[in-house]
C-alpha positions in Angstrom: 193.0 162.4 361.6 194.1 160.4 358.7 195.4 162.0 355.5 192.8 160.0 353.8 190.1 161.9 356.1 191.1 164.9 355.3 191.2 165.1 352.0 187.4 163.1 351.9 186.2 165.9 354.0 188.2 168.7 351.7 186.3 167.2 348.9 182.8 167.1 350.7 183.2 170.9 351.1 184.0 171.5 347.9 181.6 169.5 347.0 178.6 171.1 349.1 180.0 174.8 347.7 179.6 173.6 344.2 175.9 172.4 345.1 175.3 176.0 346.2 176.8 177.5 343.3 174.7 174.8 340.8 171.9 175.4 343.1 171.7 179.5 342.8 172.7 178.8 339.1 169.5 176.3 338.7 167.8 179.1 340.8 168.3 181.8 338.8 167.9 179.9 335.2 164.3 179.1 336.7 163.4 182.2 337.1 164.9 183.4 333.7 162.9 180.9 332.1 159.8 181.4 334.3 159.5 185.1 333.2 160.1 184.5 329.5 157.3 182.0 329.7 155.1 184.4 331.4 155.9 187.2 328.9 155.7 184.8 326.1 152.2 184.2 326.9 151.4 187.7 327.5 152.7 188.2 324.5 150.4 185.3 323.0 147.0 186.7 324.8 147.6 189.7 323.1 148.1 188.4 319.7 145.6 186.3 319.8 142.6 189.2 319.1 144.7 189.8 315.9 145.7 186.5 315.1 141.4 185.8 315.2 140.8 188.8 313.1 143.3 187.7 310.5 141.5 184.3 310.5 138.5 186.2 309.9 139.5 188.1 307.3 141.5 185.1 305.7 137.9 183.4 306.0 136.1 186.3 304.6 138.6 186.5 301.7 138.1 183.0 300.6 134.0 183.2 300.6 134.6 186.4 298.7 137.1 184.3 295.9 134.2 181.8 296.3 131.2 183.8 295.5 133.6 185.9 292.7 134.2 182.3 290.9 131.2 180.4 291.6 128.5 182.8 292.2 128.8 185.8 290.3 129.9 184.2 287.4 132.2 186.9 285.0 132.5 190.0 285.7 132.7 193.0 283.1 134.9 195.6 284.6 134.7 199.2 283.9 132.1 199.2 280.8 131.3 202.4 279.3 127.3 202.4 279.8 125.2 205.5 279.0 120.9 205.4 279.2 119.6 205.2 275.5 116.1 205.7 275.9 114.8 206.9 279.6 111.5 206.0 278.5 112.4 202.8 278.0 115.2 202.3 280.2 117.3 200.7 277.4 121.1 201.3 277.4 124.2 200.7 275.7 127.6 199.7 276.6 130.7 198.8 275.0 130.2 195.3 275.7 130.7 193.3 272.1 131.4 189.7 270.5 134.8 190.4 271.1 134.3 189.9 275.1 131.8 187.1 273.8 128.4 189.3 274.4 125.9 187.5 272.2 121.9 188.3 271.5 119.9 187.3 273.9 122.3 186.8 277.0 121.7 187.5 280.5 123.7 190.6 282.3 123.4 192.5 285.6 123.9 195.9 285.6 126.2 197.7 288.9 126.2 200.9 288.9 129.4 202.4 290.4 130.0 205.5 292.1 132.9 207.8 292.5 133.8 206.2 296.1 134.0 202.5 294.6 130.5 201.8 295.7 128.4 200.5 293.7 124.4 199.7 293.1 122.8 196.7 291.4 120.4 198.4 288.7 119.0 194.8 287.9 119.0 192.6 285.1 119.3 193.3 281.1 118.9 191.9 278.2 121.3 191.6 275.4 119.1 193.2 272.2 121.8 194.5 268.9 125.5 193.3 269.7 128.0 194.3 267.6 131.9 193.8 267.9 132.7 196.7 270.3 129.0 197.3 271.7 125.6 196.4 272.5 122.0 197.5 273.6 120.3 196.3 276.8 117.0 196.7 277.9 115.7 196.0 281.2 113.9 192.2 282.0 111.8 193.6 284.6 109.3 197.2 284.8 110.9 200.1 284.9 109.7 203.5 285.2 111.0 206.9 284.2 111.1 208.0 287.3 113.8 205.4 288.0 115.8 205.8 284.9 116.3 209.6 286.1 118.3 208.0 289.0 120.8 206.2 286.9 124.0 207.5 286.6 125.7 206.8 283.1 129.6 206.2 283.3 131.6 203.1 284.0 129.7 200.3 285.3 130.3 196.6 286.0 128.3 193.7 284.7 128.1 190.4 285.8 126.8 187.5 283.6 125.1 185.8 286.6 124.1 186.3 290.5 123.6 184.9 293.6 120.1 183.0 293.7 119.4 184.9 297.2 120.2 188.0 295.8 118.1 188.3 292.8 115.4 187.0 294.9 115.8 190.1 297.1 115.7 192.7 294.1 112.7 190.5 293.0 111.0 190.7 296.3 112.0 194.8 296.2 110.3 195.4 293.0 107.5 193.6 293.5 106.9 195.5 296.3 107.4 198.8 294.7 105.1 197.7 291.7 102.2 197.0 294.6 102.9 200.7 296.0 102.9 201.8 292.6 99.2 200.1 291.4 98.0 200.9 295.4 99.4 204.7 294.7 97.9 204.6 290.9 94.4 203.0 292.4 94.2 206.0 295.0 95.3 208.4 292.4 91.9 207.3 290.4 90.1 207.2 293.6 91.1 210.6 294.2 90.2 212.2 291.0 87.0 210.6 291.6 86.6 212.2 294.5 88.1 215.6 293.3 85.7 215.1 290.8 82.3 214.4 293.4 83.5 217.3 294.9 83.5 219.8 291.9 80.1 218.7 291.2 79.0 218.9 294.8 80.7 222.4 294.8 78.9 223.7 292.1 75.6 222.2 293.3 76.4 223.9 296.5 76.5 227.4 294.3 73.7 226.9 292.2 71.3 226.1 295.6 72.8 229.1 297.0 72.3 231.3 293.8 69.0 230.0 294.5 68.5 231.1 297.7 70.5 234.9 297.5 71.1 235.7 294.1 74.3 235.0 291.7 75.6 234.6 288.3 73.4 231.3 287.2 70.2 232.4 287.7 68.8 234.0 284.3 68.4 237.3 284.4 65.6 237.9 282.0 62.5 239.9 283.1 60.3 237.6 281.9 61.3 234.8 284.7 59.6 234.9 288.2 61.8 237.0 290.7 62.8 234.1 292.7 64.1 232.5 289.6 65.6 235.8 288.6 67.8 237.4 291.9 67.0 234.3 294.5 64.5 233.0 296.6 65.7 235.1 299.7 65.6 238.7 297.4 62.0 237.7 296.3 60.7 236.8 299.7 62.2 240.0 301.0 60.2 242.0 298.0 57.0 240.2 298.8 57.3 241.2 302.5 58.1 244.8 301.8 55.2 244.4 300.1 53.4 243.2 302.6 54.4 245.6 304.8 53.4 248.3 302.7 50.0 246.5 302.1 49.7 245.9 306.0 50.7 250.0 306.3 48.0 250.9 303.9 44.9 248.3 305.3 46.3 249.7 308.8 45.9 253.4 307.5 42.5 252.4 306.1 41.4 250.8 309.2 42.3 254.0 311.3 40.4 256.3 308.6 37.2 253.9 309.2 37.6 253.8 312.7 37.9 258.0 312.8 35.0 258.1 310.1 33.3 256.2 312.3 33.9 258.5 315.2 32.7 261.1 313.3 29.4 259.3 312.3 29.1 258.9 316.0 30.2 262.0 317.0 27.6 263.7 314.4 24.6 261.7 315.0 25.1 262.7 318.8 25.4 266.1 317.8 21.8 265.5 315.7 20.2 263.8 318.6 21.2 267.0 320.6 20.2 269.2 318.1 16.9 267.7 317.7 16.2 267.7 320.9 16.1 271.6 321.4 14.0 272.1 318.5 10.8 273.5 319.7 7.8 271.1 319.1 4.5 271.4 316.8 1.2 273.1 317.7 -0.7 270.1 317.3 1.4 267.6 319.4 1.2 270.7 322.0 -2.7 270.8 322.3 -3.0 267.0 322.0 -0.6 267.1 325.0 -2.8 269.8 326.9 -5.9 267.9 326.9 -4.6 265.0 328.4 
């Protein structure tokens, strides 16, 4: 073979072992790079849940800046706020000009507890300011039974709402000021009928101090027994004495009928008696000459 041969086919066998070697090699980084995508999005399917959430929450955040800005309007944090008169349901808070409280403004009262919650109490008016404090009194009906509920201490207050939101405390009370007239209607109801039944009650014991006896009949001796001790003790007196009436017409009626025996009983005897007498002399001889 030529020299030139032999080194062309030299050189197509190194050439073919290098494609073998490139070949594994591609091999092998195509597998690398296979698995790393396939982890990668494993790795992407699961932090996609949290990437969602922390969308959510990045969402939620901004509607809550929102409604904090444009909704609530400014808040009043941690104001000393203690109930003035519960009858009224006035209060007072540290609130003053110089946090730009004036007469006559608009505030909403949040109660807050010890956990951070807190409860909307409605919405007050601004009555006496002065530079560090103020008076409040409620803008809608409060009773005291409500005012017992509050819990003085530091509350917040906000110099507007949400338009839903005082709708739905609106809606609220006016639902518990119909349960209130409904309850306050039935309460009169009820003492009317407490009433009916009082009088029915005692009707019920005079008619039966009527009938046996009892403490409002008069007791004088100069009023009929049946007005006196009660229609059933005065019928029972007349028919004892009735009875003792019928006993005595019944013991008359057995002395007539044995004083009429006796009549009977004597004129028998008499007949008998007379007729063993002996007769007359003349009604014998008139006798013998017939």
């Amino acid at each position: 073979m030529h020299v030139l041969g032999k080194v062309l086919a030299s050189l197509v066998v190194l050439a073919a072992i290098g494609a073998l070697l490139l070949t594994a090699k591609l091999v092998q980084v195509r597998n690398s790079w296979t698995a790393k995508t396939t982890a990668a999005k494993t790795k992407f399917a699961d932090l996609q849940p949290k990437v969602d959430a922390l969308e959510a929450k990045i969402d939620s955040l901004r509607n809550e800046i929102f409604r904090s800005r444009e909704l609530w309007g400014t808040a009043y944090l941690s104001v000393e706020t203690s109930k003035d008169d519960a009858a009224t349901g006035s209060l007072t808070t540290n609130l003053g000009t110089d946090r730009g409280i004036r007469t006559g403004m608009l505030l909403h009262g949040f109660e807050v507890a010890a956990d951070g919650t807190s409860i909307y109490r409605g919405s007050f008016l601004v009555g006496d300011v002065q530079n560090n404090g103020s008076k409040l009194k409620p803008n809608f009906r409060v009773s005291a039974d409500d005012v017992k509920t509050w819990v003085p201490g530091n509350w917040r207050w906000r110099n507007a709402v949400p338009p839903g939101y005082q709708e739905t405390f609106d809606r609220q009370l006016l639902s518990i000021l119909k349960d209130e007239e409904t309850m306050t209607a039935r309460g009169l109801d009820l003492k009317g009928q407490k009433e009916l039944l009082t009088k029915a009650e005692n009707g019920l014991k005079q008619r039966e101090a009527e009938l046996v006896g009892g403490e409002g009949l008069a007791k004088t001796q100069s009023v009929e027994p049946e007005f006196r001790d009660g229609l059933v003790s005065a019928v029972q007196e007349t028919e004892e004495e009735r009875n003792k009436i019928l006993l005595t017409v019944d013991g008359l009626r057995r002395a007539v009928r044995n004083i009429e025996a006796d009549i009977e009983r004597l004129q028998s005897e008499n007949a008998a008696l007379v007729g063993r007498l002996p007769e007359p002399a003349s009604r014998r001889a008139v006798t013998q000459k017939r």
